[in-house]
Every structure is written in structure tokens, then in C-alpha cells.
LUMROKE-410629 format. One record per residue: residue in three letters; x, y, z of N, C-alpha, C in turn. Coordinates in steps of 0.1 Angstrom, whole numbers, plus 5000, padded with zeros to 4 digits. Example, Ala and Ser with C-alpha at 12.3 -4.5 7.8 and 13.67 -1.06 7.14 Angstrom:
BEGIN
ALA513249435078512349555078513249675078/SER512849785071513749895071512950005079/
END
This chain:
BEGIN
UNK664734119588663434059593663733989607/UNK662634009617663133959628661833849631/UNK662633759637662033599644661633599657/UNK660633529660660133529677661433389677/UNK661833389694662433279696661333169694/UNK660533169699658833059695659532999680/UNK659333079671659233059658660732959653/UNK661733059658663332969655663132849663/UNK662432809677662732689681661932559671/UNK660532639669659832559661660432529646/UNK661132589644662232559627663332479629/UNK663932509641664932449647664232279649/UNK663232269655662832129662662132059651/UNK661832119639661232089631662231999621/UNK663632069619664432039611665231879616/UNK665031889631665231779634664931609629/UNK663731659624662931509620662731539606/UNK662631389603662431389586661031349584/UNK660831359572659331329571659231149570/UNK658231109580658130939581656230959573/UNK656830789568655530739556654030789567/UNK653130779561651830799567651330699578/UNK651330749593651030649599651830649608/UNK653630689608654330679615654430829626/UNK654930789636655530929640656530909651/UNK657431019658658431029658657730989678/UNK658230879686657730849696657930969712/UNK659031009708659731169717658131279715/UNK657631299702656931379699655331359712/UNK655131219711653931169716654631159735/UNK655531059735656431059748657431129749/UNK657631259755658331319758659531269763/UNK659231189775660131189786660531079788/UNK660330969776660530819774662130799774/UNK662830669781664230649776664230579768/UNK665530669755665530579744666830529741/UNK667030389738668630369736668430279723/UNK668430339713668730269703670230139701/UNK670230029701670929969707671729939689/UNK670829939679671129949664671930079655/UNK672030179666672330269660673730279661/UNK674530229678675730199684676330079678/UNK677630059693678329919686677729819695/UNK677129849709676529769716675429689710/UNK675629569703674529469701675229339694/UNK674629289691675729119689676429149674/UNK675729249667676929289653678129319656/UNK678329399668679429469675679629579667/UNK678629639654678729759648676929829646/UNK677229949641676030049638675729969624/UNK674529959626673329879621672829999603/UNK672829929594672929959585671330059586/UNK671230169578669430219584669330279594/UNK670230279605670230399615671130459619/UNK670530609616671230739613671630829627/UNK670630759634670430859649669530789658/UNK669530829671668530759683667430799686/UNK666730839673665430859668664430769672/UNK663430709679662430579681661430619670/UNK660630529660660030569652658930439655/UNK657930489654656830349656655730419650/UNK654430329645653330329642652430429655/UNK651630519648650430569657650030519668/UNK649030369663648830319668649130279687/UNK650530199682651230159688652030279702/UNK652030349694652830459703651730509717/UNK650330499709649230559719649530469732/UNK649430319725648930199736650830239745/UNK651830249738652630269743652430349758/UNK652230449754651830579765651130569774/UNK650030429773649330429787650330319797/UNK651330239785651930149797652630269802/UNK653530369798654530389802653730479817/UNK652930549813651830649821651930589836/UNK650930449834650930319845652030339851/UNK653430289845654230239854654930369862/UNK654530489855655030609859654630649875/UNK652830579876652430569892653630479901/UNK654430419897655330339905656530359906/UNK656730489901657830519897659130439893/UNK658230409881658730309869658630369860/UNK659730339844659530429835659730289822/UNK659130329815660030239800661330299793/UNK661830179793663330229781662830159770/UNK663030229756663230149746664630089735/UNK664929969736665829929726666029949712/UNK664829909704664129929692662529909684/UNK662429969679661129999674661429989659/UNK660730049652660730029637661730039632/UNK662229869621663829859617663629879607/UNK663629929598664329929582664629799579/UNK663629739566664529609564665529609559/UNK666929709555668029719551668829679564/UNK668229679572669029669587669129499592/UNK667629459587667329279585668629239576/UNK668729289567669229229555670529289561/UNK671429339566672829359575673029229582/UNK671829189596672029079603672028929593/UNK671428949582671428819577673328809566/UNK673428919560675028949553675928879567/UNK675528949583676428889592676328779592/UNK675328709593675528569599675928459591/UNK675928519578676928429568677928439567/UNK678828549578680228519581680628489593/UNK680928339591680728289604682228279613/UNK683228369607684328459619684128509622/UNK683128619619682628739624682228699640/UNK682328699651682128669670682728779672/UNK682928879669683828949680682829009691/UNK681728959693680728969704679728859708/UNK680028739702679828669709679928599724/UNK680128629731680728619745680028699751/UNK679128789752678328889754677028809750/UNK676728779738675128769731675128649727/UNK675828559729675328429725676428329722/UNK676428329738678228239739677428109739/UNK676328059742676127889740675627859725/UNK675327949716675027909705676027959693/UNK675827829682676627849673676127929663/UNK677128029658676628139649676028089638/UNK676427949633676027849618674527799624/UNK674127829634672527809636671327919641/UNK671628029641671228129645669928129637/UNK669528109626669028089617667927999625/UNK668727879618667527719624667227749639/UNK667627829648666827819666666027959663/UNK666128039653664628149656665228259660/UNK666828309661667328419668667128509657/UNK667328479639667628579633666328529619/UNK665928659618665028619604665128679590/UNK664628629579664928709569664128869566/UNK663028819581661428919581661528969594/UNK661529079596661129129613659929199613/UNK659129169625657729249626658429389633/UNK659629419631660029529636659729619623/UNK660429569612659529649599658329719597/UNK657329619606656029679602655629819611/UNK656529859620656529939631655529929640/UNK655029849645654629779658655129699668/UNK656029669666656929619678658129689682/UNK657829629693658829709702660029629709/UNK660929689716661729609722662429669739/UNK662329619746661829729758662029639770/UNK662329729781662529709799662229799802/UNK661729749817661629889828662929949835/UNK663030049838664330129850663530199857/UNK663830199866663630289882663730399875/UNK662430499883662230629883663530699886/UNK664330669895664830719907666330709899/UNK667030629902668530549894668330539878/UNK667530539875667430509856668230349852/UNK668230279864668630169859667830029857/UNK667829959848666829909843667229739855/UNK665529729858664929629864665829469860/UNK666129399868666929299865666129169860/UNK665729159846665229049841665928909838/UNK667228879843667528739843668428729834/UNK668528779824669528819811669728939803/UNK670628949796670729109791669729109776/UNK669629229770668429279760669329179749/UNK668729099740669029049727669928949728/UNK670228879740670828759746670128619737/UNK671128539730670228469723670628269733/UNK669928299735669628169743668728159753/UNK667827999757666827999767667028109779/UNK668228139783668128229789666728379794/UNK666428399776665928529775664228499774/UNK664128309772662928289776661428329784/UNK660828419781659928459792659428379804/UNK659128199803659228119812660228029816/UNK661628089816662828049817662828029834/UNK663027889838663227879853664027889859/UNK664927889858666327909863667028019863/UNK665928129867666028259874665728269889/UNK666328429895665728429906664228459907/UNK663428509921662228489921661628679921/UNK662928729917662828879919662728899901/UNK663428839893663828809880662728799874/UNK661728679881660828639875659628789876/UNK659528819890658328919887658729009881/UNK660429079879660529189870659929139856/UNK660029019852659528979835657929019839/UNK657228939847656028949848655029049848/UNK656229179855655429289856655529319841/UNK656329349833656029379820655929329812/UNK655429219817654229169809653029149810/UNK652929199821651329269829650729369820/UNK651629479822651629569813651429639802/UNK652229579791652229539782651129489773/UNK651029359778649529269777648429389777/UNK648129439787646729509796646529589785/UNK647829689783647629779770647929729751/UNK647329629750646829589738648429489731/UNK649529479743650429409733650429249733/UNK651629199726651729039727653029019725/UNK653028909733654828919737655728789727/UNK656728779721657228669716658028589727/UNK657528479733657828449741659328369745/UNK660528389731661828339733662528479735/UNK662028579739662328709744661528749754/UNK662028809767661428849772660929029765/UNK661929089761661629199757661029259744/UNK660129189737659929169727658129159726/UNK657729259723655929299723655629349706/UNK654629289704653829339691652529419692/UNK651629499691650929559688649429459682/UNK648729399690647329349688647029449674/UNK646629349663645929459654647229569644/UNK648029509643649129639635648429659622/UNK648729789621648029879610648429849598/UNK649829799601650529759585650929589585/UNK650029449590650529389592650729299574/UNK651929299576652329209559653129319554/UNK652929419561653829489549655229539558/UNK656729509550657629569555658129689548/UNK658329799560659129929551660829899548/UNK661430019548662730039540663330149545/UNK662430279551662730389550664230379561/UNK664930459565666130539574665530539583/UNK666130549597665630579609667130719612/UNK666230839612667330989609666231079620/
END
């Protein structure tokens, strides 16, 4: 029996993705040309390990979300600006990893990176870590801009998941270049239907999420 290449690529690209609950979809599918760095899937993030629930650097978000996603990215693409994303919908098995960590409180071997002025025995009481993420509900996102041009991401004042005032959206004790890179994305952002948690700068929710109250479980594959 013979196959059009058409046919094998579509079997092939198909096998790629797993089937996600009703509602979700795979954000590559809707944004093609989006940068995506799953930062939970690596060792790069304050666990200093791959995040329980992610299998691959798959971005998975709500419908919804993804649409409004696409006009920011669209916009900033006249400026030849692009979005990168960190993370998008977590598995609360992945919640429930950062909270296993933070009850062992030798565990720093990246501290000095993510959160050298705070103590690991408070991460909890200052708001860095929850037992609930609206990342679950897949409408938020977690996200910077990079240059069209270089692919290197706009200099916000601190690095992504930095846990101290630092990462503050009205954090003063930046420069005045720092401050408009936050502002523009949050121009942005805002305009296209999101809302920002404001002890992060990179951190937007979705006005209106489709699933708000409810957290999933599924794999991010």
C-alpha cells in the first residue's frame, strides 16, 4: 500500500501530541512560531530538577487563552518583538513536587540563582509557593518579550521565577529601560484580555478562565 508524504507527515505530527481534556490545545498548533522554553521540564528553575508532570516542551493552555494569546504575540510581532513562553498549564502533580521540595529545607542547591535573600522555611508565608496554582486551570501564563532579531529576551530587572521584591512589577530600584521593558508587557498583555499578579512581573491570567476553580492533573507529553 502506498502513502502520500501529505498523509505520513500528518500521522507523523499527529502522533506527536496526546490527546488534552476538552478545551485545551497544543499552543505550537494555534502559534506556530512562538518561543517556548518550558523552564519545568529542564534543570533550570529553583528545584534545580525536571518537574514532576513534564514529559516534553509541549506549551498546553486553554482555547481561550491561547486566542487572546495570539493577538499579543501578532502586536508585538509589528515591532519586531516576539513572546517567549516559560509556562502555561502545570499539572497539579507538579504543585505538589514544589511543595515535597520546600519541606526539605537542605535542598538550595539553587538558591543563589532564585532566591538568595529569602529563606527557604518561608517561601510559603511571603506568597512564592502555593498549595494551588492558577497554572492548573490553564490560563495563565508565564512569559517575556525577545527581540525579533537576537531572540534574546528584553531585560526586565530580574530573571524569570526570581523570588524576591526584585520581580515586583512596581519594583523601584530598576533601571528606567527595565521599567518600560515590564510596562510594555504589560501594555500588552492587559489590552488583550489578561491580568497580571503583580509580585511577578511575568505572570498573567486570562480575564474570565473557562475553568476557574477547577485544577487538572493531566501530563504535559
Amino acid at each position: 500500500m502506498k502513502y502520500t508524504l501529505a498523509f505520513l507527515f500528518s500521522l507523523t505530527f499527529t502522533s506527536m501530541h496526546c490527546q488534552l481534556p476538552e478545551g485545551f490545545v497544543y499552543v505550537e498548533d494555534i502559534i506556530p512560531d512562538i518561543e517556548i522554553e518550558l523552564r519545568y521540564f529542564t534543570t533550570n528553575n529553583f528545584v534545580g530538577k525536571s518537574i514532576e508532570g513534564y514529559h516534553s516542551n509541549k506549551l498546553i493552555l486553554t482555547k481561550e487563552s491561547v486566542q487572546a494569546l495570539k493577538k499579543v504575540h501578532e502586536t508585538l510581532q509589528e515591532q519586531n518583538l516576539c513572546l517567549k513562553i516559560y509556562d502555561g498549564y502545570r499539572p497539579q502533580k507538579a504543585v505538589n513536587h514544589f511543595i515535597e521540595w520546600a519541606r526539605d529545607l537542605n535542598d538550595t542547591i539553587n538558591k543563589q540563582k532564585f532566591y538568595p535573600h529569602v529563606n527557604k522555611i518561608n517561601l510559603f508565608k511571603a506568597g512564592y509557593i502555593a498549595s494551588r496554582s492558577g497554572h492548573s486551570r490553564g490560563s495563565t501564563v508565564d512569559l517575556t518579550i525577545i527581540d525579533g532579531n537576537t531572540g534574546k529576551p528584553l531585560d526586565m530587572g530580574s530573571p524569570y521565577d526570581f523570588f524576591g521584591q526584585e520581580s515586583w512589577v512596581n519594583f523601584e530600584n530598576i533601571t528606567d529601560k527595565q521599567k518600560a521593558n515590564r510596562q510594555l508587557l504589560q501594555t500588552f498583555m492587559l489590552k488583550f484580555g489578561f491580568r497580571n499578579y503583580p509580585k511577578e512581573w511575568w505572570h498573567f491570567t486570562l480575564r474570565g478562565e473557562p475553568f476557574q476553580g477547577i485544577y487538572f492533573n493531566f501530563d504535559v507529553k
